[in-house]
C-alpha positions as a printed NumPy array, in Angstrom:
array([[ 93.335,  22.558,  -2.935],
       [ 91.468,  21.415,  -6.284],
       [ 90.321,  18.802,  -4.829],
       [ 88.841,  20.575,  -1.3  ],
       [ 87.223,  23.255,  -3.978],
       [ 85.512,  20.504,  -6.644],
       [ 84.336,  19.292,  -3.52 ],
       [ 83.041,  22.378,  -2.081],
       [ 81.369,  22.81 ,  -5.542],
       [ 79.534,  19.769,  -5.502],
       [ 78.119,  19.725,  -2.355],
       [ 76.175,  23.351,  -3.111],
       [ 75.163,  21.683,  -6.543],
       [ 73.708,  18.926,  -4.579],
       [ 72.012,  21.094,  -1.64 ],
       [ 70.235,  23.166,  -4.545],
       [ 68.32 ,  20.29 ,  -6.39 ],
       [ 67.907,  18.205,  -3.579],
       [ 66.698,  21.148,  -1.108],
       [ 66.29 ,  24.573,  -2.63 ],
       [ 64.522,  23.355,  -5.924],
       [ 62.075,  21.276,  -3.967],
       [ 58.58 ,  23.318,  -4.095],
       [ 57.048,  21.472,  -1.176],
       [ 59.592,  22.805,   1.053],
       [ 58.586,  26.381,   1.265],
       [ 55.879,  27.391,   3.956],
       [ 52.825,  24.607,   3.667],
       [ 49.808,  25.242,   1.729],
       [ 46.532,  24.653,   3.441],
       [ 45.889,  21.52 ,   3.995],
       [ 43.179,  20.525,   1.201],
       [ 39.341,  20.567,   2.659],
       [ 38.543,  17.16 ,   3.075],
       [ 34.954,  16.97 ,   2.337],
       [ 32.492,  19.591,   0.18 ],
       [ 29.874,  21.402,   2.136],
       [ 26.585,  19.59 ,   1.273],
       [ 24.247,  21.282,  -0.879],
       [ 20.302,  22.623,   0.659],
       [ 18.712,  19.234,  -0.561],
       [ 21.909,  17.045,   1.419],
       [ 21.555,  19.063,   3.856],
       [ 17.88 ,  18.816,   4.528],
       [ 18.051,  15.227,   6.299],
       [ 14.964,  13.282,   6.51 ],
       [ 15.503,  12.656,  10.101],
       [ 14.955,  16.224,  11.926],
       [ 16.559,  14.064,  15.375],
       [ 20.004,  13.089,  13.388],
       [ 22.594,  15.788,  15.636],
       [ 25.197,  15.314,  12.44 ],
       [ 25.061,  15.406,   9.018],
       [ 27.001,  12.681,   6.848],
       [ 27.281,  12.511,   2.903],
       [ 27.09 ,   8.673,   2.902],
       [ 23.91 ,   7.655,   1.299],
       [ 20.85 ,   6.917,   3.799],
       [ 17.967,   4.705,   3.961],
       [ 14.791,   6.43 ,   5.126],
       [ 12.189,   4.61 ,   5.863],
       [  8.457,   6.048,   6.159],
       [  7.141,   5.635,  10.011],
       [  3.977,   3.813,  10.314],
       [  1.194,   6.065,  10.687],
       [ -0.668,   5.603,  13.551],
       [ -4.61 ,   4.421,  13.73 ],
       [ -5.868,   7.485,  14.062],
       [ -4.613,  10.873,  12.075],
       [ -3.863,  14.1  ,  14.139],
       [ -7.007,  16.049,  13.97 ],
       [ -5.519,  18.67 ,  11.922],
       [ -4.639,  16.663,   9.226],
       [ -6.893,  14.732,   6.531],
       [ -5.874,  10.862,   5.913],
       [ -4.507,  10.891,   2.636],
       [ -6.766,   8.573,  -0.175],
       [ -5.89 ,   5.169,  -0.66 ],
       [ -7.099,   4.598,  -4.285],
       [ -7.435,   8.612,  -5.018],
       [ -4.271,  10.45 ,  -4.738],
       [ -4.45 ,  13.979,  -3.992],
       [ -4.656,  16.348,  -7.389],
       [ -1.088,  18.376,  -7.484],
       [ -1.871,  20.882,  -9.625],
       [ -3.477,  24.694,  -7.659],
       [ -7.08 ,  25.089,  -7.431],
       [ -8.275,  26.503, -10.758],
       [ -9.894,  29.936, -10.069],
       [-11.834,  29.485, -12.717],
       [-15.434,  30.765, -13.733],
       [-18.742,  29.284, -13.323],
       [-17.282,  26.851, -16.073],
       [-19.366,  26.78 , -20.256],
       [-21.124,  30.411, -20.083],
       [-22.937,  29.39 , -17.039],
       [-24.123,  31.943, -14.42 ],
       [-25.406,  30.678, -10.942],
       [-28.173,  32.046,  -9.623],
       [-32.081,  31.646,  -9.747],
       [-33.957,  33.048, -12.319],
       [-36.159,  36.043, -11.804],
       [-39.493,  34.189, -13.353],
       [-39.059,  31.709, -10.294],
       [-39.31 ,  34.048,  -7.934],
       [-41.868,  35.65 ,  -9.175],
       [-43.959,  32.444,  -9.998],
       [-43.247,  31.332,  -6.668],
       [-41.883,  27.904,  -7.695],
       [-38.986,  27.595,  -5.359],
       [-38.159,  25.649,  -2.011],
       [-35.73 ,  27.369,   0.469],
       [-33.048,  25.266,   2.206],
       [-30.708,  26.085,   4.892],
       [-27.553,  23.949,   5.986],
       [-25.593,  24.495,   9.235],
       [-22.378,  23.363,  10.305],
       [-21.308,  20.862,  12.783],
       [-23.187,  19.874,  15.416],
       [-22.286,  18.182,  19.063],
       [-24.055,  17.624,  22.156],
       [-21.054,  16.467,  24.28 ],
       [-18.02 ,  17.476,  26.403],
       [-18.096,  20.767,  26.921],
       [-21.478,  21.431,  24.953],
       [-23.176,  18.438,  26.868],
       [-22.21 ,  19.823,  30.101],
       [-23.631,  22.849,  29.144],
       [-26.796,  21.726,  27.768],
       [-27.184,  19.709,  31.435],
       [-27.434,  23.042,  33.007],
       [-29.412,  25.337,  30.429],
       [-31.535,  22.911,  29.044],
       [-31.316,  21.394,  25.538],
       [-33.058,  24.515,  23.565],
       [-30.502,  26.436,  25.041],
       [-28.154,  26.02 ,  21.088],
       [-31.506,  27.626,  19.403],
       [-32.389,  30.457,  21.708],
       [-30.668,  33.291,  19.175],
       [-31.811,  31.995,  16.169],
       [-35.167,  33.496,  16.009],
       [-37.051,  30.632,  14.449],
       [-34.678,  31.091,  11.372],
       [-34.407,  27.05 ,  10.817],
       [-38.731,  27.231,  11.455],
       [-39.047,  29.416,   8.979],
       [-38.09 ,  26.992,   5.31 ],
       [-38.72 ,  24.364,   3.631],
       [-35.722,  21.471,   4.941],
       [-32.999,  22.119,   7.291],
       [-29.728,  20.168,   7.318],
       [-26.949,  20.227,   9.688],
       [-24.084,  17.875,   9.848],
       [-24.218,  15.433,  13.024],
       [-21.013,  14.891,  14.058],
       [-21.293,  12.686,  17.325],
       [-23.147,   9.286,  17.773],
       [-26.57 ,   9.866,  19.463],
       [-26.602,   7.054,  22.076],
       [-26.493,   5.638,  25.562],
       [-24.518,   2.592,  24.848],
       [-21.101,   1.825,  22.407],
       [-17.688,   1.42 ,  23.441],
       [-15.286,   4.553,  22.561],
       [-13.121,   4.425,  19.745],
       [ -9.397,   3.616,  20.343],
       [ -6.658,   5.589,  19.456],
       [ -8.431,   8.786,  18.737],
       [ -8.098,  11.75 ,  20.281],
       [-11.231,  13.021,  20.189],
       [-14.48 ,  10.467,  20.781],
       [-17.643,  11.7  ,  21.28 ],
       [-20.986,  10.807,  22.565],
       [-24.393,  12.204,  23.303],
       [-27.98 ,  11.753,  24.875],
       [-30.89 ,  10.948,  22.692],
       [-33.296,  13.909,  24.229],
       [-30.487,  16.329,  22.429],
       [-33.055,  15.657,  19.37 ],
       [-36.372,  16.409,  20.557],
       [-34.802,  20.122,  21.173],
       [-33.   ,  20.026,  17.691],
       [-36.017,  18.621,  16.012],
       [-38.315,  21.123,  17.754],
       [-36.085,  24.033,  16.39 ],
       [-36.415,  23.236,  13.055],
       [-33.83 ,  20.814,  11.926],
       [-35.217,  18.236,   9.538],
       [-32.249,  15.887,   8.615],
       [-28.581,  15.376,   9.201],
       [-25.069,  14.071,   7.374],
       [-23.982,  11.322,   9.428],
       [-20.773,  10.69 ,   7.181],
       [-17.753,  11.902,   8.982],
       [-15.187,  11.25 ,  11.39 ],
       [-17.07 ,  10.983,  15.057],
       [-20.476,   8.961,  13.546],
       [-18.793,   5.711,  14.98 ],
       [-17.369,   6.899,  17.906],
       [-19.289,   4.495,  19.752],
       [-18.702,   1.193,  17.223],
       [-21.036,   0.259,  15.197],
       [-23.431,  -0.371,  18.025],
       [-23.664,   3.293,  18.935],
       [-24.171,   3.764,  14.929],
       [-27.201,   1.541,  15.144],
       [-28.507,   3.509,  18.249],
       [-28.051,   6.793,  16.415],
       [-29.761,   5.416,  13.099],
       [-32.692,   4.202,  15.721],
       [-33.057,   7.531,  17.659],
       [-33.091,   9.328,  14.543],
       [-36.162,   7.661,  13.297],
       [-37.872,   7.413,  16.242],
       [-37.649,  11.307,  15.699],
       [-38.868,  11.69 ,  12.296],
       [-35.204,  13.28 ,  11.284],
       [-34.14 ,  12.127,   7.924],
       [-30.223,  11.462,   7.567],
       [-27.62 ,  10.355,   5.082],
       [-24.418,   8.839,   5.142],
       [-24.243,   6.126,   7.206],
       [-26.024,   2.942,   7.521],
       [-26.35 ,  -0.618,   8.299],
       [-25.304,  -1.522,   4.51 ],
       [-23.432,   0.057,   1.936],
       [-26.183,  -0.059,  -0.12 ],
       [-28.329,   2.237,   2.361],
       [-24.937,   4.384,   3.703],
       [-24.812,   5.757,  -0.29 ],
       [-28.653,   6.028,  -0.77 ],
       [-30.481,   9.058,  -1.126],
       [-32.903,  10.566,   1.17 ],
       [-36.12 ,  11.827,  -0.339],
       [-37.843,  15.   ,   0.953],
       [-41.335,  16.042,  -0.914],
       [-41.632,  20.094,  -0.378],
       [-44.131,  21.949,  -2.03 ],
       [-44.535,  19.117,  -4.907],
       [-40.506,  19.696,  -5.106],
       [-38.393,  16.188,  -4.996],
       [-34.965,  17.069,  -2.931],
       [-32.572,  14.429,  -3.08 ],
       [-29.869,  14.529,  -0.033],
       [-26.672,  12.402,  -0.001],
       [-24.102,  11.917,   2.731],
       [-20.17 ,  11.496,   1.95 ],
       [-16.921,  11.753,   3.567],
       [-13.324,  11.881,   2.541],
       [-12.388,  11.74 ,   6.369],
       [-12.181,   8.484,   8.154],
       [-10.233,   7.301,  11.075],
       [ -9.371,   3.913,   9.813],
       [-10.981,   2.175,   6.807],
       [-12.757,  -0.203,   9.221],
       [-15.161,   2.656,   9.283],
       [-16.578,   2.356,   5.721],
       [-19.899,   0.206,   5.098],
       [-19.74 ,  -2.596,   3.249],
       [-22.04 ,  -4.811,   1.917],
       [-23.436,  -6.542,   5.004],
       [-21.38 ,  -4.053,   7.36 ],
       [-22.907,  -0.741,   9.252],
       [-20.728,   2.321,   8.2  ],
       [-20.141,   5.394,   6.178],
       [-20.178,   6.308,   2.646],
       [-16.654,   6.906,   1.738],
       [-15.651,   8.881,  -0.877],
       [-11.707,   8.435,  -1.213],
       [-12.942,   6.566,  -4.002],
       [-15.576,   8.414,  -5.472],
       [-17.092,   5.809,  -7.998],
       [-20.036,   4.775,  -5.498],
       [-21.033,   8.1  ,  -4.943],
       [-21.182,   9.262,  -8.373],
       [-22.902,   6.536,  -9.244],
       [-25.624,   7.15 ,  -6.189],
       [-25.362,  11.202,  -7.263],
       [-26.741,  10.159, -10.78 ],
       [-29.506,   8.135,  -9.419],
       [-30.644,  10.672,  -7.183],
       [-31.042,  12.491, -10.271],
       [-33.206,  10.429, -11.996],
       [-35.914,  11.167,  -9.477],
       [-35.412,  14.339,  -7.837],
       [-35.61 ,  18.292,  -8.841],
       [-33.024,  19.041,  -6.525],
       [-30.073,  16.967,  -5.616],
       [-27.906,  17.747,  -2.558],
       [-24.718,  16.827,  -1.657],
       [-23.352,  17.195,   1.739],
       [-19.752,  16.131,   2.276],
       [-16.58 ,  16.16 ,   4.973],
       [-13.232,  16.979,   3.396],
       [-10.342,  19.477,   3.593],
       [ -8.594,  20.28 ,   6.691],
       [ -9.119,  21.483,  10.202],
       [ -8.799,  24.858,  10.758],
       [ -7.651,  25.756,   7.058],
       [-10.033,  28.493,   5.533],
       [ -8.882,  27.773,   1.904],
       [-10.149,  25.007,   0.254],
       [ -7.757,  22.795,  -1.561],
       [ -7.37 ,  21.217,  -4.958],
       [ -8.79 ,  17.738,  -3.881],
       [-11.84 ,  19.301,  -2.474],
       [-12.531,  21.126,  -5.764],
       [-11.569,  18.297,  -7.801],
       [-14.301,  16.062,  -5.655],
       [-16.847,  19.142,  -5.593],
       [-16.801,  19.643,  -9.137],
       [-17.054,  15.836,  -9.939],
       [-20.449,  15.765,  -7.642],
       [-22.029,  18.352,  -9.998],
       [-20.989,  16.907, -13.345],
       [-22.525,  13.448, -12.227],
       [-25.545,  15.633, -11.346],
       [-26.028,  17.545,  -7.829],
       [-26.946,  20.773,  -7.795],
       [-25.502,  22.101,  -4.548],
       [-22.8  ,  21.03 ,  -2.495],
       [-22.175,  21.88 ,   1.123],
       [-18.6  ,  21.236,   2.523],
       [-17.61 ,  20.755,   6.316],
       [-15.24 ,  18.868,   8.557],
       [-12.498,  22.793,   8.354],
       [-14.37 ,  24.085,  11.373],
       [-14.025,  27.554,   9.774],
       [-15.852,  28.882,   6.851],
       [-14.165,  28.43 ,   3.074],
       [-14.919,  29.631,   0.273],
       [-18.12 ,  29.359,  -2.368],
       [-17.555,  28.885,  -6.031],
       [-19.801,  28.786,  -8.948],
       [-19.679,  25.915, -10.899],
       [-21.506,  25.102, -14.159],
       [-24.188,  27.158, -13.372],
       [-24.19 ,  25.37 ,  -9.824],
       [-22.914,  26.413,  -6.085],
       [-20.239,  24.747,  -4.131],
       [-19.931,  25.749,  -0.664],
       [-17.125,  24.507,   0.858],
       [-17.399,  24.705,   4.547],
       [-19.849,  26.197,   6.525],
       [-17.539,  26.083,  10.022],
       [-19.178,  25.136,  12.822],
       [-22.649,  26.056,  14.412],
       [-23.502,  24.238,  17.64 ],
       [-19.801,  22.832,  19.152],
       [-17.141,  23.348,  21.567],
       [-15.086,  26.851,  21.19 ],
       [-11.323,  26.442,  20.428],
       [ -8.205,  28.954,  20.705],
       [ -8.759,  29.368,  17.163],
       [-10.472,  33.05 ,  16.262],
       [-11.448,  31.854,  12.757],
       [-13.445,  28.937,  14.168],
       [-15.971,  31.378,  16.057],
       [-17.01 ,  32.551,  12.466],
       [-20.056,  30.408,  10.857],
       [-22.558,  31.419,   8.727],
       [-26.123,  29.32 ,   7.974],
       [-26.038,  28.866,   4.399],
       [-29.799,  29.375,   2.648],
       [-30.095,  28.217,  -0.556],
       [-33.479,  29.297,  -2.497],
       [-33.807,  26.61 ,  -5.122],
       [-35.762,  26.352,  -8.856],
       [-37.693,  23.178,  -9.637],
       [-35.017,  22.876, -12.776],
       [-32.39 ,  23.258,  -9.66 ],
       [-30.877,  26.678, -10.195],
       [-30.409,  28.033,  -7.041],
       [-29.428,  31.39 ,  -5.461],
       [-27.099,  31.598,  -2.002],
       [-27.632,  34.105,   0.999],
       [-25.128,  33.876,   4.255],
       [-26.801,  33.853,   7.47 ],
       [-23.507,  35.341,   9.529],
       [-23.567,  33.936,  13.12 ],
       [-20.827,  33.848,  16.198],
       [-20.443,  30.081,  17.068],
       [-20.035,  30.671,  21.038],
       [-20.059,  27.537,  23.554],
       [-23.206,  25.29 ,  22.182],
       [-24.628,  28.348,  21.235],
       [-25.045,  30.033,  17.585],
       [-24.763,  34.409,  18.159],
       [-26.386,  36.922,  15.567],
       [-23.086,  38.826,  14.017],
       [-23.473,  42.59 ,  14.196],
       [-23.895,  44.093,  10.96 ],
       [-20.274,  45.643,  10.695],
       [-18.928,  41.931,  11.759],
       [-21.409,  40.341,   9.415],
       [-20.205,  42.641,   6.327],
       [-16.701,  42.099,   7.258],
       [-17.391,  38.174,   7.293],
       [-18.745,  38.339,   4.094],
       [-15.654,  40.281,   2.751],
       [-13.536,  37.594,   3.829],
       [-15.627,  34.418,   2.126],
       [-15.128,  36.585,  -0.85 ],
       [-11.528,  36.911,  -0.563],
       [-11.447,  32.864,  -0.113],
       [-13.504,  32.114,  -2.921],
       [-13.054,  31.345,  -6.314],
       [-14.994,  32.235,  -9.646],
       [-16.199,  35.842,  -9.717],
       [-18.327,  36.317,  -6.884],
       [-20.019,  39.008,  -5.031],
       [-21.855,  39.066,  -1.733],
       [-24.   ,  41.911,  -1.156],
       [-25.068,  43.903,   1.795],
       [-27.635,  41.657,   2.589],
       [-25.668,  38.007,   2.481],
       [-26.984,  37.349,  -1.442],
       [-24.21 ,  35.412,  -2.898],
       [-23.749,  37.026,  -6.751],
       [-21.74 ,  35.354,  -9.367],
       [-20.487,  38.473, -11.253],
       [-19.991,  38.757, -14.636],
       [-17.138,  41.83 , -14.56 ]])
């Protein structure tokens, strides 16, 4: 019996620290998670198309861009890279006011310029223009661009009947030579060939443009057969007043498209140093200096940090006015050292998009001091199919509102499209 029960005893002694005492054999414990949810940055995969998500560390490689940028976007500089920092919404910059002076006026020693936007005579335009006649783009303007002293619009299409189109590019223009004897006729005196549709046609539809143009008696700036002569400035004598005008563009298809030393092209500005050093030549021998350029993006009404990084470099190496375009809508205006920057003036005789802030363009006048101080007015237009429109005045002072609103400095633009920089 002492033995059965010291038996008895042992066996519950041994079920009770072998069994009982044993933790894990209560109900299970969730299993533990076997991986940690990935944080935002983890999660945000550089390959939108991957369907799952893994934490093992990734290669990504950068596709190749293709030749030619979508049209909304701006190839990024090779040898300039983009500034990072925001625009500075700064003032005219060292006590500076822009404007003319009031003795000018009065004394009568001023030119008066006016600068519209882009300007096509193909696809849809050219089809047009078959049918209505080549005046047809000038018909609402009233003799406005008859009525100063130098008219410049920017040219963006090759003027020619020959050239091969440009590959890979979505958009590759081309059009008729008699397209200037209308434009010419109107008023338009010279034209910025630098930008991204000049050589739609290769370099032999360059050459044909450069040739038509002459044969026309329409200055231009640029392009050309050289380097030397794509960065030169054009001379115009007005009134005894010396107004230099120089061609640049920060937006090229392909760097094939730049001139070179013995090669026809375009004055490219990704790296500025040629055009600075062209800006403070012009200098030396004009009153005025002019600076047209292509920049910023399509369709984007605020400029951007590079374009007021470039804009302000082109008046400290000297210019006096610089007129933006390439956006296709109107930008902003800023005052600048006692100097005007106007960054896009949208378009003015071109094709009419889906986009509502693209049928908004304004001619920008520019009234100008033999010492170069110069004071703005808007000239608020509709840009229907080839055709320029007179705004109403309730559109026209609600355009104006808006270029205020986009601009930077303290600016004002009155009733009458006088562009005020404003002390309070």
């Amino acid at each position: 019996m002492n033995a059965l029960l010291l038996l008895m005893i042992t066996a519950l002694l041994f079920y009770y620290f072998i069994e009982g005492g044993n933790e894990n054999s209560a109900t299970p414990l969730p299993a533990a998670q076997s991986s940690i949810s990935p944080s935002p940055e983890q999660n945000r995969s550089p390959n939108p198309s991957t369907a799952a998500f893994t934490t093992a560390p990734q290669t990504y490689v950068e596709p190749t861009p293709a030749v030619e940028p979508t049209p909304t976007v701006e190839p990024m500089p090779a040898a300039e890279p983009v500034p990072a920092e925001s625009p500075t919404p700064a003032a005219g910059g060292e006590g500076l006011i822009s404007g003319l002076p009031q003795d000018a006026v009065s004394e009568g020693n001023t030119v008066k310029l006016s600068f519209g936007g882009d300007v096509i005579f193909a696809g849809k335009v050219g089809e047009l223009l078959k049918k209505k006649g080549y005046d047809y783009p000038y018909a609402r303007l009233d003799g406005l661009l008859q009525q100063d002293d130098l008219t410049v619009i920017n040219l963006e299409t090759p003027v020619t009947e020959q050239g091969t189109g440009a590959a890979n590019k979505q958009f590759v223009f081309k059009s008729p030579p008699e397209a200037l004897d209308a434009m010419k006729e109107a008023g338009v005196d010279a034209v910025n060939l630098a930008n991204n549709h000049t050589l739609d046609q290769g370099e032999q539809g360059l050459k044909d443009t450069l040739s038509n143009l002459d044969d026309r008696g329409i200055g231009h700036a640029g392009a050309g057969l050289t380097a030397e002569s794509a960065y030169a400035a054009q001379y115009f004598e007005r009134k005894g007043v010396t107004i230099a005008l120089l061609g640049f563009t920060r937006v090229i298809p392909e760097s094939s498209w730049q001139a070179g030393r013995n090669k026809p092209g375009l004055a490219s500005v990704y790296d500025s140093k040629e055009g600075l050093k062209a800006i403070a030549e012009a200098r030396k021998k004009a009153n005025i200096v002019v600076v047209v350029v292509h920049w910023g993006i399509e369709r984007v009404t605020q400029a951007d940090a590079a374009q007021q990084s470039l804009g302000r470099s082109f008046i400290d190496a000297g210019a006096d006015l610089v007129i933006g375009g390439h956006p296709h809508v109107l930008q902003g205006i800023e005052p600048y050292k006692g100097k005007w920057i106007a960054y896009s003036t949208g378009n003015f005789i071109f094709t009419k998009s889906t986009t509502p802030a693209t049928w908004e363009t304004a001619v920008v006048q520019a009234e100008c001091s033999t010492q170069g101080q110069c004071q703005l007015q808007l000239k608020p237009f509709n840009a229907e199919l080839g055709q320029p429109v007179p705004m109403s005045d309730a559109d026209g002072q609600k355009l104006f509102k808006k270029v205020e609103s986009l601009s930077w400095g303290r600016i004002k633009i009155g009733s009458d499209g006088k562009v005020i920089h404003s002390s309070e």
